[in-house]
C-alpha positions in Angstrom: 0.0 0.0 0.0 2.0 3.1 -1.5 3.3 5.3 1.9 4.1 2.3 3.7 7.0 1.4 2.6 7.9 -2.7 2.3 5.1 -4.7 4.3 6.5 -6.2 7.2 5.6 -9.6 7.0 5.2 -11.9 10.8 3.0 -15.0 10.2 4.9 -18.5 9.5 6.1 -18.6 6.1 7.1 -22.4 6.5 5.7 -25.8 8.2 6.1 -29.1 8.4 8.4 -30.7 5.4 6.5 -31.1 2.4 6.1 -34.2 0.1 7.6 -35.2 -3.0 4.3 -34.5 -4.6 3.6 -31.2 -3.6 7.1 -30.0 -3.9 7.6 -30.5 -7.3 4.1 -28.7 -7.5 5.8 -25.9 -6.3 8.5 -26.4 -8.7 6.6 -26.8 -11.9 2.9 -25.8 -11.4 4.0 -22.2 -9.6 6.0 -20.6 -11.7 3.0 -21.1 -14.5 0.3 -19.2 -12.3 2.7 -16.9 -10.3 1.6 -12.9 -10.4 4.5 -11.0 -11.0 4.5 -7.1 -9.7 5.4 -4.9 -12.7 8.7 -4.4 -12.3 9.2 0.2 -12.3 5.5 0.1 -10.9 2.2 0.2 -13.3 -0.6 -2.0 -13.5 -0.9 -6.0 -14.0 -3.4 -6.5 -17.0 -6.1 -8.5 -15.8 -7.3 -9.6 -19.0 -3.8 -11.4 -19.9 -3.4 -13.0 -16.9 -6.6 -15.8 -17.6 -7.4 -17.4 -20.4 -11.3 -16.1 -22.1 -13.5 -15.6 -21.5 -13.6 -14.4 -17.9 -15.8 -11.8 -16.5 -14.3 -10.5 -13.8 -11.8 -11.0 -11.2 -11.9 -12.1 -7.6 -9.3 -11.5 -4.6 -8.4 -13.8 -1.8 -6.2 -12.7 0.8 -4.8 -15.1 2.8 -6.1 -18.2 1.4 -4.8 -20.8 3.9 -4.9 -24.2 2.2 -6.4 -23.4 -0.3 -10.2 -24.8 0.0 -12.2 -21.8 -0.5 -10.4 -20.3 -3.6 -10.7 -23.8 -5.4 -14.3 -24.4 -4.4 -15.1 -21.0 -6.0 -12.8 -21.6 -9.3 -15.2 -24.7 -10.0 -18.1 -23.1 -9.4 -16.7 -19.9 -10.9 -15.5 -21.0 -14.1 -15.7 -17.4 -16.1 -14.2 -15.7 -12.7 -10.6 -15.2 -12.4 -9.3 -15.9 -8.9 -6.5 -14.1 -7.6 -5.2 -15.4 -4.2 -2.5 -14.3 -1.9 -0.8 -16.6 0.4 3.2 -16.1 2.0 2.8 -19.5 3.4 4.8 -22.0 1.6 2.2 -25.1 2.8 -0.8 -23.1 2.2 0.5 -22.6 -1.9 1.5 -26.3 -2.0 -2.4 -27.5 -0.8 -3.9 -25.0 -3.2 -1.9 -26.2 -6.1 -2.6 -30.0 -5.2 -6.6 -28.8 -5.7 -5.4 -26.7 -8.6 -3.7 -30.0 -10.2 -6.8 -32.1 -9.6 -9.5 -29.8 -10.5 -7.8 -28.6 -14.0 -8.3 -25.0 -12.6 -6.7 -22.7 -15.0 -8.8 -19.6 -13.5 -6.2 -19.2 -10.5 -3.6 -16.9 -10.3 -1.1 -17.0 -7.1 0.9 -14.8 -5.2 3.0 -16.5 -2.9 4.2 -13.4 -0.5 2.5 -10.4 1.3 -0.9 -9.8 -0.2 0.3 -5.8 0.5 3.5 -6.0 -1.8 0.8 -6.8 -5.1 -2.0 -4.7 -4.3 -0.6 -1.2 -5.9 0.1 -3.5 -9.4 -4.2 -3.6 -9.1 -5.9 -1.2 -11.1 -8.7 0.9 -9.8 -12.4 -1.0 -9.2 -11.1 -4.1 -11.2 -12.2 -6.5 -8.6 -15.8 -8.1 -8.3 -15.4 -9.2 -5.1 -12.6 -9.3 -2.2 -12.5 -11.9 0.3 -10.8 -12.2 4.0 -11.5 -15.6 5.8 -10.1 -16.2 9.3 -6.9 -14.6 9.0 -4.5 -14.3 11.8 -6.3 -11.6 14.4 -3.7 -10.7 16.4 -5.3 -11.4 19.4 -2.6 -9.4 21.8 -3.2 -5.7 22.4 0.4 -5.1 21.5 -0.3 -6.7 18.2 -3.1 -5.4 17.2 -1.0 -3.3 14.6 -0.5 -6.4 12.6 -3.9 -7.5 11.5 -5.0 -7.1 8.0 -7.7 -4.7 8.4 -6.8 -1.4 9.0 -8.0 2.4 8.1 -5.0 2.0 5.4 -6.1 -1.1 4.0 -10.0 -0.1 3.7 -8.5 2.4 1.5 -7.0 0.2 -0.7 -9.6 -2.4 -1.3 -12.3 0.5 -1.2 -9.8 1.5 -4.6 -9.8 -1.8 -6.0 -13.3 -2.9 -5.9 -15.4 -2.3 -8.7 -19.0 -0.1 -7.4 -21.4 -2.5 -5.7 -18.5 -5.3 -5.1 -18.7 -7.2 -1.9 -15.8 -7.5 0.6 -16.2 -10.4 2.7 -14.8 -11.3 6.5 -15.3 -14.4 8.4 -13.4 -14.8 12.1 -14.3 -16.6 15.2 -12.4 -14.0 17.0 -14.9 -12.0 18.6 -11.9 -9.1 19.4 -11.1 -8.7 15.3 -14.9 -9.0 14.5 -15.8 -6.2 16.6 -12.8 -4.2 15.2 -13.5 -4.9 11.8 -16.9 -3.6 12.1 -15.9 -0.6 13.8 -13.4 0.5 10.8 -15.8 -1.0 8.2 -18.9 0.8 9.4 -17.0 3.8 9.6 -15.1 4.0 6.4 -17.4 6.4 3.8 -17.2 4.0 1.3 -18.7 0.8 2.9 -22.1 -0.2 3.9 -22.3 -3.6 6.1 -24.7 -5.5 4.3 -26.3 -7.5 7.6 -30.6 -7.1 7.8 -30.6 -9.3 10.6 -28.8 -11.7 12.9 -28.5 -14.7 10.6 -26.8 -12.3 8.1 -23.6 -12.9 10.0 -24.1 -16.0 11.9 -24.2 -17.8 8.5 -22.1 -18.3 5.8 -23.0 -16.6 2.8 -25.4 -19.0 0.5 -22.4 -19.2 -2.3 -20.1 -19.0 -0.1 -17.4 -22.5 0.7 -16.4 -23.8 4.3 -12.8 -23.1 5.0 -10.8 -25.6 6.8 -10.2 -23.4 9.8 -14.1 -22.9 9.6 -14.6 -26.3 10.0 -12.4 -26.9 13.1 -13.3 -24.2 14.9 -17.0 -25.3 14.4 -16.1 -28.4 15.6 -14.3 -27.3 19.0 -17.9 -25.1 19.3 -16.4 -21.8 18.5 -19.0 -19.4 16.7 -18.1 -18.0 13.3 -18.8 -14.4 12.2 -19.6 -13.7 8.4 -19.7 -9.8 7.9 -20.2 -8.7 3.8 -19.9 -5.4 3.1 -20.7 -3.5 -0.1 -18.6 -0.8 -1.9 -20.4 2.2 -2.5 -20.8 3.6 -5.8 -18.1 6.2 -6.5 -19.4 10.1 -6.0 -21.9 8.3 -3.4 -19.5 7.7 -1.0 -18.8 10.9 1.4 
């Protein structure tokens, strides 16, 4: 995000060794779908990076293993997916689904979601998601979560009028927090009508598999979707 400098990045890059399988995906299947900054700044052309026809494009940051982005590539098959994941595993699992499924509507960027953002041109994404990312739970660390004043401001310049952003946590702490910045930034409107609107998961919307086990050890997951106001609207 332009003013900050180079993202500081403190979640786990690596974890346990990975098989044969998956490293070789790394080795041959990554470099074929890897996003690439422009190199003296400028803008990534969204309609080279997919082969037709696609639509639009998507934005995950911080997939995780991989689940989601997949499940929306096959259901998705005229969206192009763009997800951002530093962690070395994480890229692996989504190019096992990627490998199986005959995806070819996924782009990756394996590092800090923040270092590709400014290569995004202005409202050309549909829709942003942000599904149980790290929150930070520490006071002291509170610095380090995704959402922040600054990064509103970017995705509020990236998404197209009328996309959605989407959350999901389980931490109560980030949920609040992310309403509080979302509900105040002039160009989002939280899309909730009533209680179930963010006790359940969106009707098209995939179970992560942090979702799933924090279901299972009884924690309750938050869904927040919020809309991106139409340009001149916003004040």
């Amino acid at each position: 995000m332009t003013g900050e400098g180079t993202p500081r990045w403190y979640g786990r890059r690596h974890g346990r060794k990975l098989r044969d399988g998956r490293q070789a995906l790394l080795q041959d299947l990554l470099p074929r779908v890897r996003l690439v900054p422009p190199r003296g700044g400028g803008f990534l052309d969204m309609k080279a990076l997919f082969p037709p026809p696609i639509a639009e494009v998507w934005l995950e940051i911080g997939f995780g293993g991989g689940e989601h982005l997949a499940a929306q590539a096959r259901a998705h098959p005229d969206v192009g997916l763009i997800g951002c994941e530093p962690y070395v595993n994480g890229v692996a699992s989504l190019l096992a689904h990627m490998e199986r499924g005959g995806f070819t509507n996924i782009r990756v960027f394996d590092d800090d979601a923040r270092l590709l953002l400014d290569s995004l041109a202005d409202a050309s994404i549909g829709r942003a998601f942000l599904l149980f990312s790290d929150p930070w739970p520490k006071k002291r660390h509170h610095k380090r979560r995704f959402i922040s004043r600054q990064s509103l401001d970017t995705l509020a310049r990236l998404l197209k009028d009328g996309a959605e952003l989407r959350f999901a946590s389980d931490h109560m702490g980030y949920v609040r927090w992310t309403l509080e910045l979302a509900t105040r930034h002039p160009c989002f409107r939280w899309l909730a009508g009533a209680k179930r609107d963010w006790l359940q998961r969106p009707a098209d919307g995939f179970e992560t598999r942090y979702e799933a086990k924090a279901t299972a050890a009884g924690a309750v997951c938050v869904h927040l979707a919020f809309e991106r106001l139409k340009r001149g609207a916003a004040a």
